[in-house]
C-alpha positions as CSV (number, residue, x, y, z in Angstrom):
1,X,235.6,179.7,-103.5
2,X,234.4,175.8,-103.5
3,X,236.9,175.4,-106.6
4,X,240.0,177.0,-104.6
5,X,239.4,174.7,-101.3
6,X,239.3,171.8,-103.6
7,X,242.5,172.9,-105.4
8,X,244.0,173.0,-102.2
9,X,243.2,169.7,-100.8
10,X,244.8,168.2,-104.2
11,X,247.9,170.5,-104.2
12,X,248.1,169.2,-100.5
13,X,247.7,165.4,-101.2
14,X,250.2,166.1,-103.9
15,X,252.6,167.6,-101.7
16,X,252.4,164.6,-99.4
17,X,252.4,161.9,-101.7
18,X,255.7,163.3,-103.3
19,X,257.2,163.4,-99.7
20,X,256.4,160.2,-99.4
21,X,257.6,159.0,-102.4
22,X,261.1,160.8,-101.9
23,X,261.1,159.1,-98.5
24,X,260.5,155.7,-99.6
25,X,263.2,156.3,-102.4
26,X,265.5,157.6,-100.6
27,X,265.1,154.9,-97.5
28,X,266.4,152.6,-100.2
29,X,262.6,151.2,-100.6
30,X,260.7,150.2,-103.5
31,X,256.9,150.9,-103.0
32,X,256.4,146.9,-103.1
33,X,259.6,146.5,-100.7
34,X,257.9,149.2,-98.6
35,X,254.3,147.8,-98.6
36,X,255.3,144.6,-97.0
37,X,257.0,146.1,-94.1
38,X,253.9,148.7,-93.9
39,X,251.6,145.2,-94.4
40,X,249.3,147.4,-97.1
41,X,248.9,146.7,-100.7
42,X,251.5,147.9,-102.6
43,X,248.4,149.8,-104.7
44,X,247.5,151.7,-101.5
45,X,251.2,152.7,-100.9
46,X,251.5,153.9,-104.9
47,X,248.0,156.0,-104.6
48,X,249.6,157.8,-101.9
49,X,253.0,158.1,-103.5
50,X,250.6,159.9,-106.9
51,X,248.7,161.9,-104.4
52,X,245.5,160.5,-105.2
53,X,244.4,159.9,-101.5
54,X,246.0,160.7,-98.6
55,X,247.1,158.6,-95.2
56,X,244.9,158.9,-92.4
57,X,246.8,160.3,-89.6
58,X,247.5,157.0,-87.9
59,X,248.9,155.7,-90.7
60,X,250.9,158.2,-92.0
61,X,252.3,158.7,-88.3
62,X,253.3,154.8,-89.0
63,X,254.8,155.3,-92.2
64,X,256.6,158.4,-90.9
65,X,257.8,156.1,-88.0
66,X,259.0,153.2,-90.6
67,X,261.0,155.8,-92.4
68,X,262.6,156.6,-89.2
69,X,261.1,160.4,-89.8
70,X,259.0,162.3,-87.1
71,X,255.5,163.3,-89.0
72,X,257.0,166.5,-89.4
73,X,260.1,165.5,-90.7
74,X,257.9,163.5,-93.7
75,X,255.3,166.5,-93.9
76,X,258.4,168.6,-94.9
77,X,260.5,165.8,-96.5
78,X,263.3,167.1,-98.9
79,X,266.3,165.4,-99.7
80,X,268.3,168.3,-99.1
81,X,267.3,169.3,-95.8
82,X,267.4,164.9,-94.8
83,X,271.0,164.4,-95.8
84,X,272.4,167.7,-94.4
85,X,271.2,166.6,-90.9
């Protein structure tokens, strides 16, 4: 049971960081363009772009905010549904 919890904290970070990647991408960001105007290291910014830690909620409520998203448009973030709208 420990082992599927687990599994889904990574699929989840995962998830986020590749929503976050798109986002930056797509924003017309690099990582390092979009770590100065977040004022973090651009290693911080990249870890959560691999999923290999994720955002506290302030921040990622600030990075959602940079992107011009709402948290839940950047939770959900796909290119499809962003350019449609």
């Amino acid at each position: 049971m420990m082992e599927n919890n687990l599994f889904q904290v990574n699929n989840y970070k995962k998830l986020i960081g590749i929503n976050i990647k798109r986002a930056i991408e797509d924003k017309g960001y690099t990582q390092t363009s979009f770590a100065k105007e977040m004022d973090m290291p651009t290693s911080q910014i990249n870890r959560y772009c691999l999923g290999k830690t994720s955002p506290s909620s302030e921040i990622f409520n600030n990075i959602a905010k940079q992107l011009d998203l709402s948290t839940a448009g950047l939770l959900y973030y796909t290119k499809n549904v962003d350019r449609a709208g």
